[in-house]
PDB file of the backbone (N, CA, C, O) and the ligand in Angstrom, with CONECT records:
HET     ZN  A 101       1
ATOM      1  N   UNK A   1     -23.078  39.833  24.639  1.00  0.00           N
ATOM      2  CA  UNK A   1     -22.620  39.113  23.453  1.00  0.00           C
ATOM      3  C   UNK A   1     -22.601  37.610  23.697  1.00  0.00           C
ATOM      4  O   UNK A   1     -21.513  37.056  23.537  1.00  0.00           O
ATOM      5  N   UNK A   2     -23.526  36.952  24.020  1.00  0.00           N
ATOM      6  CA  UNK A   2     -23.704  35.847  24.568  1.00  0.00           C
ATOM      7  C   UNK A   2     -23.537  34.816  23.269  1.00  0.00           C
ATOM      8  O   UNK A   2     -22.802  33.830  23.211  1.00  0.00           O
ATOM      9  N   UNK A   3     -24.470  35.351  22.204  1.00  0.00           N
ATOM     10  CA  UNK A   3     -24.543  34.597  20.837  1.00  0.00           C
ATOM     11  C   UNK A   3     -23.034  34.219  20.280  1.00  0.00           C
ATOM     12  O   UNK A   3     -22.708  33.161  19.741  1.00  0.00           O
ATOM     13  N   UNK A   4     -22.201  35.365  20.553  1.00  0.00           N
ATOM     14  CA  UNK A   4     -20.582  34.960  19.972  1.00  0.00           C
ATOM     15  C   UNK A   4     -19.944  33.862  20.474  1.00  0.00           C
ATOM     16  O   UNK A   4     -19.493  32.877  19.889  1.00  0.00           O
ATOM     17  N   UNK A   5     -19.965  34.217  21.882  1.00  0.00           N
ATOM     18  CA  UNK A   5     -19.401  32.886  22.926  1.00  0.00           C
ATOM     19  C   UNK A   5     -19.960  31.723  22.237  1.00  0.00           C
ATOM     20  O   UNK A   5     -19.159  30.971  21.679  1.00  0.00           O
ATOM     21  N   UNK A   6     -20.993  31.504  22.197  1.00  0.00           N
ATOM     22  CA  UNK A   6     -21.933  30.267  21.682  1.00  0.00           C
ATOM     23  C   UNK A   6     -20.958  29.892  20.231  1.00  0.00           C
ATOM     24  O   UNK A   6     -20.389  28.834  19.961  1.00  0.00           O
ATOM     25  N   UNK A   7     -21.007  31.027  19.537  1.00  0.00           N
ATOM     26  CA  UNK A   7     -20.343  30.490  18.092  1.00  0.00           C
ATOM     27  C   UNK A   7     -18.790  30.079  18.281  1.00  0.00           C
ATOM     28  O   UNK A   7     -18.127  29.235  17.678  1.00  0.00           O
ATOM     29  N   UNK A   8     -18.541  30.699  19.013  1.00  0.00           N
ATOM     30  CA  UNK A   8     -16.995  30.752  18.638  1.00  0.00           C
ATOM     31  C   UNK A   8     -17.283  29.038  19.940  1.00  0.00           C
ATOM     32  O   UNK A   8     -16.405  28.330  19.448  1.00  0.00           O
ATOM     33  N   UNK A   9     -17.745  28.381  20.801  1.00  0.00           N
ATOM     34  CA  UNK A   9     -17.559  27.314  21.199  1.00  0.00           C
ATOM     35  C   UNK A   9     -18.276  26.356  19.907  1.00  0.00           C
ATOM     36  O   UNK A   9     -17.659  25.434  19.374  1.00  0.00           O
ATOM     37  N   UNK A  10     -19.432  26.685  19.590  1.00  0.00           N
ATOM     38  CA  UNK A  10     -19.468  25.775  17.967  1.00  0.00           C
ATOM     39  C   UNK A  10     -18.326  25.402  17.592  1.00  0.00           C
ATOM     40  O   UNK A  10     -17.706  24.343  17.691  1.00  0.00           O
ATOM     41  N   UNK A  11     -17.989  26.991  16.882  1.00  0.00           N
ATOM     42  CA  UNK A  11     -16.379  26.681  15.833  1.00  0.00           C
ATOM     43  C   UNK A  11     -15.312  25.950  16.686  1.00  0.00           C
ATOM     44  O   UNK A  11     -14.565  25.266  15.986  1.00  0.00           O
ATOM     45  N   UNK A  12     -14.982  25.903  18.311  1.00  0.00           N
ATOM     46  CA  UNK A  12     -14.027  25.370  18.629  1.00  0.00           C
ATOM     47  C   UNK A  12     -14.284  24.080  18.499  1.00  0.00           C
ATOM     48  O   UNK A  12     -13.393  23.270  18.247  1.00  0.00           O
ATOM     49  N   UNK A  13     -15.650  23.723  18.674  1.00  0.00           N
ATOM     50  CA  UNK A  13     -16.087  22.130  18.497  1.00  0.00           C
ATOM     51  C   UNK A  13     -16.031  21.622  17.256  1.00  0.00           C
ATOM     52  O   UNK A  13     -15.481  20.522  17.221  1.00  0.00           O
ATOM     53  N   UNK A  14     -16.340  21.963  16.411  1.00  0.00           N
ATOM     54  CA  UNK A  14     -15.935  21.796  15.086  1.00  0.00           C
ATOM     55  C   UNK A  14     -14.621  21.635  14.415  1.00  0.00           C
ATOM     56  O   UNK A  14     -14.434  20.887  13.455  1.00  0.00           O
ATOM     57  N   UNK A  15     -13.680  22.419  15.006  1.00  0.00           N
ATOM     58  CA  UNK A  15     -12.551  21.896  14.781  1.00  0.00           C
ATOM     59  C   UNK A  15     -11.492  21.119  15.108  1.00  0.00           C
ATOM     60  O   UNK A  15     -10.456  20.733  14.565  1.00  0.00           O
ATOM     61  N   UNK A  16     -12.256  20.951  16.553  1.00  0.00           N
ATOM     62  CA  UNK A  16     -11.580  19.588  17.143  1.00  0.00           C
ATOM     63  C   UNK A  16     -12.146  18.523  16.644  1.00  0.00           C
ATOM     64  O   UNK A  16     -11.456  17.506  16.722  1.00  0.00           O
ATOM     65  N   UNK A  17     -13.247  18.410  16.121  1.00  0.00           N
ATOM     66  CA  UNK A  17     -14.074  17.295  15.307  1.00  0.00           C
ATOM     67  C   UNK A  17     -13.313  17.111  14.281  1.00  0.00           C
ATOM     68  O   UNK A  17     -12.864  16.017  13.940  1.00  0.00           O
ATOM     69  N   UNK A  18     -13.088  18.336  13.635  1.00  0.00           N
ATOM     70  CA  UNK A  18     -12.671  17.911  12.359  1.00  0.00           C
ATOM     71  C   UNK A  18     -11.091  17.573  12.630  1.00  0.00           C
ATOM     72  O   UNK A  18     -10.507  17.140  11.636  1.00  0.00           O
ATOM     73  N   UNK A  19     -10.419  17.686  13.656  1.00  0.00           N
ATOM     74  CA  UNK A  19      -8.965  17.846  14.170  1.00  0.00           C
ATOM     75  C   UNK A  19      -8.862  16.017  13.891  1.00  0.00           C
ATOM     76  O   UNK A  19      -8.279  15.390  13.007  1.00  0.00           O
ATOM     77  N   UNK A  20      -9.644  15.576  14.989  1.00  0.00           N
ATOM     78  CA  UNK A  20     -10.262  14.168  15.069  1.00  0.00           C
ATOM     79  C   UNK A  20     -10.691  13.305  14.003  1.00  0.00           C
ATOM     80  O   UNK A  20     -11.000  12.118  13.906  1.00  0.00           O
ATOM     81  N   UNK A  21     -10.621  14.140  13.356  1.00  0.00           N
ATOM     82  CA  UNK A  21     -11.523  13.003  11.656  1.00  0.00           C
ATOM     83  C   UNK A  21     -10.023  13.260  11.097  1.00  0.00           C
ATOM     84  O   UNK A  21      -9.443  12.201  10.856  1.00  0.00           O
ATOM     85  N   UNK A  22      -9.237  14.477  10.827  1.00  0.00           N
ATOM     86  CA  UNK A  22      -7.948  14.062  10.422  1.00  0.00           C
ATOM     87  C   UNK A  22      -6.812  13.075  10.857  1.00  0.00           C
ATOM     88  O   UNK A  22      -5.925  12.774  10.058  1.00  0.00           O
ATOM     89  N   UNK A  23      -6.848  12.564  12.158  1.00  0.00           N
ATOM     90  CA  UNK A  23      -5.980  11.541  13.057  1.00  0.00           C
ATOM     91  C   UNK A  23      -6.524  10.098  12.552  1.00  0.00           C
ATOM     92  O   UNK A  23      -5.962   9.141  12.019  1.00  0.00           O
ATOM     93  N   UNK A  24      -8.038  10.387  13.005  1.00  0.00           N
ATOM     94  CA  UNK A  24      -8.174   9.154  11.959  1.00  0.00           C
ATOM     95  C   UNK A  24      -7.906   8.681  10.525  1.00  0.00           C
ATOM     96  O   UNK A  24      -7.173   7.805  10.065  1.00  0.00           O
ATOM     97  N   UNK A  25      -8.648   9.454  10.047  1.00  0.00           N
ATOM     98  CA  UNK A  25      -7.889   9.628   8.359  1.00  0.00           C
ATOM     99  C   UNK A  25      -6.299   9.505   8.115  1.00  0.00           C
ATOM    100  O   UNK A  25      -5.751   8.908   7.189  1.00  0.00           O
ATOM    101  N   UNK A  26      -5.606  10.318   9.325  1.00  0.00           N
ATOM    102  CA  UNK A  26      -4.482   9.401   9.424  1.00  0.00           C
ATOM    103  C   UNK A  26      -3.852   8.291   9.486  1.00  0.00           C
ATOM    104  O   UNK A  26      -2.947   7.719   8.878  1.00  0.00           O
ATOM    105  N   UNK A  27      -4.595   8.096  10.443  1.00  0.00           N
ATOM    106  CA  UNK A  27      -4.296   6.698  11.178  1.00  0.00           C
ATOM    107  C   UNK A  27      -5.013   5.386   9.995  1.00  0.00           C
ATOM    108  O   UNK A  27      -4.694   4.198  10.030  1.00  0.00           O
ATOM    109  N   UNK A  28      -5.819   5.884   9.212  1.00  0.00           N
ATOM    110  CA  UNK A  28      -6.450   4.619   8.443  1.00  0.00           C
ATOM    111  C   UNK A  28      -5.225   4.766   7.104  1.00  0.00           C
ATOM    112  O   UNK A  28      -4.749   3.799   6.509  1.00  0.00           O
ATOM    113  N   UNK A  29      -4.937   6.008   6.877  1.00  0.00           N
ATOM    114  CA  UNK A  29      -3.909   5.971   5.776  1.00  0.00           C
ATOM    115  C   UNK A  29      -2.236   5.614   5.642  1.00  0.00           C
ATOM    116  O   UNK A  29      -1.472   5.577   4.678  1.00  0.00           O
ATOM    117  N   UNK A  30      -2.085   5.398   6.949  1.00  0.00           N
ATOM    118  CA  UNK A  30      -1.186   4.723   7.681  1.00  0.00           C
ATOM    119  C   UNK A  30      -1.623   3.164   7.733  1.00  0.00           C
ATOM    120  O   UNK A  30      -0.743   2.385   7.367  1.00  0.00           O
ATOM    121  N   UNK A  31      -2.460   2.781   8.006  1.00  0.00           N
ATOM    122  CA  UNK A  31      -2.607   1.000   7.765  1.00  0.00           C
ATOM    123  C   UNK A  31      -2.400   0.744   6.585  1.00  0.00           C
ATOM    124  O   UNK A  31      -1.680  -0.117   6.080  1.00  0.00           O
ATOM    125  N   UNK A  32      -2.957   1.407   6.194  1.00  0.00           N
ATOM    126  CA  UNK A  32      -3.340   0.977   4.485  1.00  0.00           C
ATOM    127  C   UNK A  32      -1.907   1.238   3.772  1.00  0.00           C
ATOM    128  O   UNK A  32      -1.651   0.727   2.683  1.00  0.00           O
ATOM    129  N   UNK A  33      -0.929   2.128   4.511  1.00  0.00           N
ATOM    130  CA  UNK A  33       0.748   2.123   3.932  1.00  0.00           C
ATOM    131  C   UNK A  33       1.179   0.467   4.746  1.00  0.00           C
ATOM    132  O   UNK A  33       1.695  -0.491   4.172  1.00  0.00           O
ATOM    133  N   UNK A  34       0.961   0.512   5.533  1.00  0.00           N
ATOM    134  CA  UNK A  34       1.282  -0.937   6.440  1.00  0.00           C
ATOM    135  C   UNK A  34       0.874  -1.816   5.467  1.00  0.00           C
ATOM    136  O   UNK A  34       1.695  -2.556   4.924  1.00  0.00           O
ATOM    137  N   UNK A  35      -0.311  -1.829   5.174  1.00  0.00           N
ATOM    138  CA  UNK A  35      -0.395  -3.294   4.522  1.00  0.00           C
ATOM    139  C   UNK A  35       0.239  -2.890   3.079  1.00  0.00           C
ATOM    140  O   UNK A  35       0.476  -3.904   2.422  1.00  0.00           O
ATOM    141  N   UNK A  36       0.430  -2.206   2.699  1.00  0.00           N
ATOM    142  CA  UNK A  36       1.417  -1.999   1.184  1.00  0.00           C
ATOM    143  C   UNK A  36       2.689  -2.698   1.700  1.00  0.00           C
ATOM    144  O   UNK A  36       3.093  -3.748   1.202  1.00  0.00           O
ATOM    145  N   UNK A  37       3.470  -1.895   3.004  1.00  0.00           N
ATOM    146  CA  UNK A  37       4.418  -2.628   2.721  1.00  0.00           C
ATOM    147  C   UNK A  37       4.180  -4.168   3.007  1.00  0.00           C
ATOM    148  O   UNK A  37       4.782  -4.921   2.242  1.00  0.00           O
ATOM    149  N   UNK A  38       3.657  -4.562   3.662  1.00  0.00           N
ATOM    150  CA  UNK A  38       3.806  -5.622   3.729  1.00  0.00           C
ATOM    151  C   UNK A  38       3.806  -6.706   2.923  1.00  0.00           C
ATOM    152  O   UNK A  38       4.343  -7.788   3.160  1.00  0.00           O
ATOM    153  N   UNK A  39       2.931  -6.257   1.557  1.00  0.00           N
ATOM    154  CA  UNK A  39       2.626  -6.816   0.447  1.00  0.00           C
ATOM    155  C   UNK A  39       3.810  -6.923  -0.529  1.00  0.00           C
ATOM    156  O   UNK A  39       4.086  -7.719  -1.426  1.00  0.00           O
ATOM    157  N   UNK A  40       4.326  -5.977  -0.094  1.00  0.00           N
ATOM    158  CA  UNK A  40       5.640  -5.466  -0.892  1.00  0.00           C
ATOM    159  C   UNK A  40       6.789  -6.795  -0.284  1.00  0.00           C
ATOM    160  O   UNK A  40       7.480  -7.556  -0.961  1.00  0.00           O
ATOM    161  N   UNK A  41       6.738  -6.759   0.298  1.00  0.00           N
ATOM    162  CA  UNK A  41       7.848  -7.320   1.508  1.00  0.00           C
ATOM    163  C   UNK A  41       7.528  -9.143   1.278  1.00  0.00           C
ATOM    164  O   UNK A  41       8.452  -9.953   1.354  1.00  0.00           O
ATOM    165  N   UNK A  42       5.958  -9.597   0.971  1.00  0.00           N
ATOM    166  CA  UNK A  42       6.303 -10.631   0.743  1.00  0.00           C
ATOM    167  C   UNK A  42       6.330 -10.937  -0.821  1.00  0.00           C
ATOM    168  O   UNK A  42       6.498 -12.065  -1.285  1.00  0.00           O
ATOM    169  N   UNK A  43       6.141  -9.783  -1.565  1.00  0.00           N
ATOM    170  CA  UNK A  43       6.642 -10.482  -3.070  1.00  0.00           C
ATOM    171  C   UNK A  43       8.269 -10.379  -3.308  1.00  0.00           C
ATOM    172  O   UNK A  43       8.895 -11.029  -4.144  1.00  0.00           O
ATOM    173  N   UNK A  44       8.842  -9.366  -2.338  1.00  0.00           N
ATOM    174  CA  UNK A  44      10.344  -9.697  -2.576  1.00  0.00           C
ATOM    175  C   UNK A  44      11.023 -10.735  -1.822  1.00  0.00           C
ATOM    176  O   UNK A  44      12.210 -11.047  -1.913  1.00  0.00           O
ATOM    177  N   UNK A  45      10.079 -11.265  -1.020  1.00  0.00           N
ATOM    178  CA  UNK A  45      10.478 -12.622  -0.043  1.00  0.00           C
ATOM    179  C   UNK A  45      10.666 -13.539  -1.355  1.00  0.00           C
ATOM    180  O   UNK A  45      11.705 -13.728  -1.988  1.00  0.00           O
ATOM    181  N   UNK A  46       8.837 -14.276  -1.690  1.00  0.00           N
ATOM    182  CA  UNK A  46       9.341 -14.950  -2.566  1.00  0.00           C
ATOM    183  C   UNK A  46       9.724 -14.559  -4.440  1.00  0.00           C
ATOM    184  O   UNK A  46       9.553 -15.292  -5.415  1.00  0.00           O
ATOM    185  N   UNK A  47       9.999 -13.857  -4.408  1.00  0.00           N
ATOM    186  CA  UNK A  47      11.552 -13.720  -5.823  1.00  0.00           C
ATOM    187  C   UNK A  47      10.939 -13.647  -7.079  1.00  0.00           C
ATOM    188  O   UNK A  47      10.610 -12.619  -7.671  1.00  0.00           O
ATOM    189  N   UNK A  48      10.775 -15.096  -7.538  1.00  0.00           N
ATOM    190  CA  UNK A  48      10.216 -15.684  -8.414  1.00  0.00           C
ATOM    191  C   UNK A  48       8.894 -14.968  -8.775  1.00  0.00           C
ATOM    192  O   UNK A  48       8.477 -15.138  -9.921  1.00  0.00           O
ATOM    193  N   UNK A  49       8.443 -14.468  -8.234  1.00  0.00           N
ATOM    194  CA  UNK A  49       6.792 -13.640  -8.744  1.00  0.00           C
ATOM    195  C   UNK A  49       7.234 -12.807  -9.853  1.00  0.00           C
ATOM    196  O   UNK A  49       6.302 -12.490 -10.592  1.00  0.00           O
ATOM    197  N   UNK A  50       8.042 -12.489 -10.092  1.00  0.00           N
ATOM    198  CA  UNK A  50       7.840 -11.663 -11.386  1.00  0.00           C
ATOM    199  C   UNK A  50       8.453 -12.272 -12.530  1.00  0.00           C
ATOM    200  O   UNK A  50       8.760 -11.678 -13.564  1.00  0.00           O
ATOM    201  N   UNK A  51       8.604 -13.423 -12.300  1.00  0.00           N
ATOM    202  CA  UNK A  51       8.526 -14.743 -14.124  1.00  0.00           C
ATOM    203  C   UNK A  51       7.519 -14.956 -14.360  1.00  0.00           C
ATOM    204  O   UNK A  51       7.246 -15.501 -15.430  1.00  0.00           O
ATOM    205  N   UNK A  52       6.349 -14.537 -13.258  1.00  0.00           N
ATOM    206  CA  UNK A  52       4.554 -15.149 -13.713  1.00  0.00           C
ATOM    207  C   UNK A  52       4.372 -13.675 -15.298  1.00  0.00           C
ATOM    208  O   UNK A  52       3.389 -13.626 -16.037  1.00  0.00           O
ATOM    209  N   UNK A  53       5.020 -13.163 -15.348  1.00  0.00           N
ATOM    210  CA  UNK A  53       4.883 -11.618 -15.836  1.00  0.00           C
ATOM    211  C   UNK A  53       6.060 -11.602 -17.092  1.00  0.00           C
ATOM    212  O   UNK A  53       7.280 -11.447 -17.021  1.00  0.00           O
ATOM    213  N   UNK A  54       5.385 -11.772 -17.976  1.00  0.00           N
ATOM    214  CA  UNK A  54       6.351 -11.431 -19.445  1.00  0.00           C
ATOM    215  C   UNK A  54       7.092 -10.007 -19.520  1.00  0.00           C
ATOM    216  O   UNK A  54       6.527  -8.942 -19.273  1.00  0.00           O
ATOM    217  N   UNK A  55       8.557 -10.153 -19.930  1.00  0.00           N
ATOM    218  CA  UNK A  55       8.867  -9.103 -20.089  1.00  0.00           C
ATOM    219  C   UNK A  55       8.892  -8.231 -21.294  1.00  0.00           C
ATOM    220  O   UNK A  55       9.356  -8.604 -22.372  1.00  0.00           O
ATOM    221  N   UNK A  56       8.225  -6.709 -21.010  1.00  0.00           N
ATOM    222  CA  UNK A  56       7.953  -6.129 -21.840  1.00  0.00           C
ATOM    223  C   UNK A  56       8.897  -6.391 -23.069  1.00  0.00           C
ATOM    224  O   UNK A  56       8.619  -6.874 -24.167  1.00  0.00           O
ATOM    225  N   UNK A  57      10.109  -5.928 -22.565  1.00  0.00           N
ATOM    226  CA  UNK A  57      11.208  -5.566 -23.558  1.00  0.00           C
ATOM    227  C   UNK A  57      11.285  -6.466 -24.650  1.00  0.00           C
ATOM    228  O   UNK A  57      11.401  -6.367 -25.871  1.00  0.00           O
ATOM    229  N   UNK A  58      11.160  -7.589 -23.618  1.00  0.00           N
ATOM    230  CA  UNK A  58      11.652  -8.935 -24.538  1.00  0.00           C
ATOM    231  C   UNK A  58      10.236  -8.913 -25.426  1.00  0.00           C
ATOM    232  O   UNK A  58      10.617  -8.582 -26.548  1.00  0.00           O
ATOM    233  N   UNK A  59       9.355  -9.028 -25.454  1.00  0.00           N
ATOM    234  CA  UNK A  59       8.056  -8.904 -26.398  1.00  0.00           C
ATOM    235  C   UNK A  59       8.460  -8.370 -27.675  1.00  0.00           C
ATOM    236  O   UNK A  59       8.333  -8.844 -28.804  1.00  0.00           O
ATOM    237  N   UNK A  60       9.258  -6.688 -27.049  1.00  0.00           N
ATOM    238  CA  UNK A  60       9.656  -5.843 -27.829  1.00  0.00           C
ATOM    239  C   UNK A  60      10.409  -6.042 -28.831  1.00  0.00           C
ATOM    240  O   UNK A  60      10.331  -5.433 -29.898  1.00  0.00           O
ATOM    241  N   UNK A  61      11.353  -7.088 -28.499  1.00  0.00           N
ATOM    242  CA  UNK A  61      13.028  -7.557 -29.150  1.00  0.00           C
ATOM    243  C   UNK A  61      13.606  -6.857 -28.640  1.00  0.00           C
ATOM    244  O   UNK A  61      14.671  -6.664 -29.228  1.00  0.00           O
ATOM    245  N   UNK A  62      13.468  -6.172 -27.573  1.00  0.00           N
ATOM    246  CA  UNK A  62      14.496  -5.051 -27.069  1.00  0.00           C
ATOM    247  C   UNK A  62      15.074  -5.398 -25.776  1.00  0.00           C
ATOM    248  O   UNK A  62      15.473  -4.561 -24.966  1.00  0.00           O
ATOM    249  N   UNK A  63      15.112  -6.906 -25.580  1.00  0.00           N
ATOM    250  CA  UNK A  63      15.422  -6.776 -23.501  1.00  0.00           C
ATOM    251  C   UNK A  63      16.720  -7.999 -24.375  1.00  0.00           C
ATOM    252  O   UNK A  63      16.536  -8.903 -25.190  1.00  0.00           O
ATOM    253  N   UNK A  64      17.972  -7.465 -23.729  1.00  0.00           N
ATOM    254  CA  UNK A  64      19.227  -8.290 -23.767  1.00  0.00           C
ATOM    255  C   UNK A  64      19.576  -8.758 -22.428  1.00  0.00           C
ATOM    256  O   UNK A  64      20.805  -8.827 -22.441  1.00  0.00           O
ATOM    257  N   UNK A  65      19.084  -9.173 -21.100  1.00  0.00           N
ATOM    258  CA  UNK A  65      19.174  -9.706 -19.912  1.00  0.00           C
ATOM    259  C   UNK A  65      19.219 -11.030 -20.039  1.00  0.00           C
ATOM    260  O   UNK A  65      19.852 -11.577 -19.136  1.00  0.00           O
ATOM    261  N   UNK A  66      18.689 -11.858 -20.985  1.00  0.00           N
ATOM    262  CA  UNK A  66      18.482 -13.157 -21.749  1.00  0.00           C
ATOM    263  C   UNK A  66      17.637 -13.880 -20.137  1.00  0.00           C
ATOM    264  O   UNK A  66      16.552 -13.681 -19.590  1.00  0.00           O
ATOM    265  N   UNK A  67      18.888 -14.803 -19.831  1.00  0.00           N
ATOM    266  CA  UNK A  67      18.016 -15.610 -18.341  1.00  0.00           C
ATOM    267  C   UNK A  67      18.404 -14.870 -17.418  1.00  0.00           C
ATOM    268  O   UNK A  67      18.199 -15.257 -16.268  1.00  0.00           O
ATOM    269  N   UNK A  68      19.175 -13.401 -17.678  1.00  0.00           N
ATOM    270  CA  UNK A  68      18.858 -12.796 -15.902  1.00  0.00           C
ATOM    271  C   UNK A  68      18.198 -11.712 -16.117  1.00  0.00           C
ATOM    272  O   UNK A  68      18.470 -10.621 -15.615  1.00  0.00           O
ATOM    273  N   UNK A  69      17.103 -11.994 -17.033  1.00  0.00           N
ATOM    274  CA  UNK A  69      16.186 -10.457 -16.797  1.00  0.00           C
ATOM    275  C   UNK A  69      15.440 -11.228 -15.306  1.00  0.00           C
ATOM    276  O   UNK A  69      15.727 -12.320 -14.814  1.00  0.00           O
ATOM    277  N   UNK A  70      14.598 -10.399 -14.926  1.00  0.00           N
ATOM    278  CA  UNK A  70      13.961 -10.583 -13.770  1.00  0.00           C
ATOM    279  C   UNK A  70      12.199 -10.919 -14.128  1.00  0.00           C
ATOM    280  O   UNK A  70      11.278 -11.297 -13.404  1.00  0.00           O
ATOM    281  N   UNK A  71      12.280 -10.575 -15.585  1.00  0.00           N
ATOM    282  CA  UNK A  71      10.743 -11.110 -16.241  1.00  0.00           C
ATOM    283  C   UNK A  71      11.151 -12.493 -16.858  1.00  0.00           C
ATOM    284  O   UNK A  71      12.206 -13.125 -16.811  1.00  0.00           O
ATOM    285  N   UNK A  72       9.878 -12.750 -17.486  1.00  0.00           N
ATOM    286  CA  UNK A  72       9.802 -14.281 -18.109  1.00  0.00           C
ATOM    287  C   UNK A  72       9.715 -13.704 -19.426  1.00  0.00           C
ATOM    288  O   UNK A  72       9.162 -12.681 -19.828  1.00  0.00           O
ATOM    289  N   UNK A  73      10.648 -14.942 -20.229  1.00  0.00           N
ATOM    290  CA  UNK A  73      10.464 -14.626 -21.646  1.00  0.00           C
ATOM    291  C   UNK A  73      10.040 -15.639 -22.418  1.00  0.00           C
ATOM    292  O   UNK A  73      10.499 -15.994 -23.504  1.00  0.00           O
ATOM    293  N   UNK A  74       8.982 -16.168 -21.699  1.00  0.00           N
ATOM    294  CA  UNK A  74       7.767 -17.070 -21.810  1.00  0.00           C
ATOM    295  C   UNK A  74       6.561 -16.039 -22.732  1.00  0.00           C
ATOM    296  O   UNK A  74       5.907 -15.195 -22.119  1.00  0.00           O
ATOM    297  N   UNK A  75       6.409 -16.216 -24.048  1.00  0.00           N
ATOM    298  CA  UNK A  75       5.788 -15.712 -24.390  1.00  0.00           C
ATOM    299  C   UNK A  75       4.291 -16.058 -24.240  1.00  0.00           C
ATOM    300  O   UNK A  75       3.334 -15.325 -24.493  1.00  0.00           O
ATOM    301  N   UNK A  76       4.282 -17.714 -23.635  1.00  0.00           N
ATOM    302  CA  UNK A  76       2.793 -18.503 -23.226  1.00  0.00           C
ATOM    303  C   UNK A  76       2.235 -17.572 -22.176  1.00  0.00           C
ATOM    304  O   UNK A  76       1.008 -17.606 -22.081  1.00  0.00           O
ATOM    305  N   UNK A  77       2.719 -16.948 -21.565  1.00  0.00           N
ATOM    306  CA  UNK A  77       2.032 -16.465 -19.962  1.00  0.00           C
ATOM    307  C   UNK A  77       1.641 -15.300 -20.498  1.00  0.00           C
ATOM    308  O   UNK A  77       1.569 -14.604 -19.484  1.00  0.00           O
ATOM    309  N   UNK A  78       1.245 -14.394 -21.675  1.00  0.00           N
ATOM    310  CA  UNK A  78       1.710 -13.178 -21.775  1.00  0.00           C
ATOM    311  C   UNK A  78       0.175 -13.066 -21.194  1.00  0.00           C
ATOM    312  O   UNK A  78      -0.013 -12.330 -20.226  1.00  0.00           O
ATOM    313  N   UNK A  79      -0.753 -13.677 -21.685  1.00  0.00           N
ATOM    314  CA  UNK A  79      -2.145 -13.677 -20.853  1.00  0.00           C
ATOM    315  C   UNK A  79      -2.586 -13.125 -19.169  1.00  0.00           C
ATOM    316  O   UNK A  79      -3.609 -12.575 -18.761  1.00  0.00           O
ATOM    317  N   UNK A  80      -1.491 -13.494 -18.549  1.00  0.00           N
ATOM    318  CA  UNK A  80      -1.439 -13.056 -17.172  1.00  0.00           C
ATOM    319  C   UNK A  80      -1.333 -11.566 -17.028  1.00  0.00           C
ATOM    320  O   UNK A  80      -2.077 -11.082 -16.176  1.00  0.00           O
ATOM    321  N   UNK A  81      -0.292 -10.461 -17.917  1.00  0.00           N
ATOM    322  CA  UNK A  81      -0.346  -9.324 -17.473  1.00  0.00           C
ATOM    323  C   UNK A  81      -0.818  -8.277 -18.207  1.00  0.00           C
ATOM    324  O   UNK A  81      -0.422  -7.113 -18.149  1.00  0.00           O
ATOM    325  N   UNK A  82      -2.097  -8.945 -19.238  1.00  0.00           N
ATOM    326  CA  UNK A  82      -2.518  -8.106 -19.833  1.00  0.00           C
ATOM    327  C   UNK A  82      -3.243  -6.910 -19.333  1.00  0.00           C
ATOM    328  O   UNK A  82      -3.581  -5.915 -19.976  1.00  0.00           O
ATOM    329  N   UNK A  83      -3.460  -7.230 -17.826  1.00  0.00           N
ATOM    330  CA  UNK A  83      -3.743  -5.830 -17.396  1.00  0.00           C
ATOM    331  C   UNK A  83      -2.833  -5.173 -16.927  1.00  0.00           C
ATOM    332  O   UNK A  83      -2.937  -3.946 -16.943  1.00  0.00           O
ATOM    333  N   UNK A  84      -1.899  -5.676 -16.479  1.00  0.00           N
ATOM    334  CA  UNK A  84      -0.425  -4.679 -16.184  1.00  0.00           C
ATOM    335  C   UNK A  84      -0.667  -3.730 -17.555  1.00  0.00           C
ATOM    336  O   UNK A  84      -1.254  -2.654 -17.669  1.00  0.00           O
ATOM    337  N   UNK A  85       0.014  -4.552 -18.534  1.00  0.00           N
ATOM    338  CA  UNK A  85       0.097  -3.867 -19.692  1.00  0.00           C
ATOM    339  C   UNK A  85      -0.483  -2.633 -19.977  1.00  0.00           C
ATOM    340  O   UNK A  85       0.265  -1.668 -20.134  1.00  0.00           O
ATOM    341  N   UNK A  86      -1.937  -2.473 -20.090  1.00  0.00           N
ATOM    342  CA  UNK A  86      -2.771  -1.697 -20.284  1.00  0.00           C
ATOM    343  C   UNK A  86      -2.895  -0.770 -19.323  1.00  0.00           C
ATOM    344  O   UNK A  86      -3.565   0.201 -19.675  1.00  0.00           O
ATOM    345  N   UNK A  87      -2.319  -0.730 -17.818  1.00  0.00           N
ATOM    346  CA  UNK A  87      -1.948   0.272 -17.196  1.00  0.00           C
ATOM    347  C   UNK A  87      -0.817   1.051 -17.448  1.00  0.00           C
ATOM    348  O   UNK A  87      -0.748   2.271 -17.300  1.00  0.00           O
ATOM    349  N   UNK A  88      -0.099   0.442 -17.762  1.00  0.00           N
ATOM    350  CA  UNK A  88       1.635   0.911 -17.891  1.00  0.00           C
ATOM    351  C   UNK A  88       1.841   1.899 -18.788  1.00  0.00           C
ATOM    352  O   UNK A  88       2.516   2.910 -18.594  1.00  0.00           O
ATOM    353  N   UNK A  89       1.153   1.553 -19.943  1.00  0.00           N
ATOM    354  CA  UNK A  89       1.263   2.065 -21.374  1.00  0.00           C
ATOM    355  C   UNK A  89       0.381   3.362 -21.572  1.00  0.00           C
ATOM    356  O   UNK A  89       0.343   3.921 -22.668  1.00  0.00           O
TER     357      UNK A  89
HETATM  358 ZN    ZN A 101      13.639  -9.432 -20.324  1.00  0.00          ZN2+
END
């Protein structure tokens, strides 16, 4: 039964291959959380990034936060998150 041995070392090779493509795939989906947070980490550093961004509500007539919402109720900028928008919704 020589042919089995042969397969069944294929299949063991194969799945350490593929064992190996999952660590990586790990390991790349793990950076790619790294650089999220990190991205994350410096828009709550600097604060202010989300006045570049009209707030919905307030558009709405519906946001009562007045100057402590955390959006802008700059209706000039609304240009900036028109693609937010169109995701959100
Ligand atoms: Zn608001």
């Amino acid at each position: 039964m020589k042919k089995t041995s042969v397969n069944d070392k294929g299949k063991e090779f194969a799945e350490k291959a593929e064992k190996k493509k999952a660590k990586e795939e790990e390991a790349f989906l793990n950076s790619l959380y790294k650089t999220v947070k990190v991205v994350k980490q410096t828009e709550i550093d600097e604060g202010d990034e989300s006045k570049n961004f009209l707030c919905q509500f307030f558009k709405a007539g519906l946001c009562d936060k007045g100057d402590l919402c955390e959006f802008s109720h700059d209706l000039n900028i609304e240009f900036n998150v028109n693609l937010f928008v169109e995701t959100t919704t």
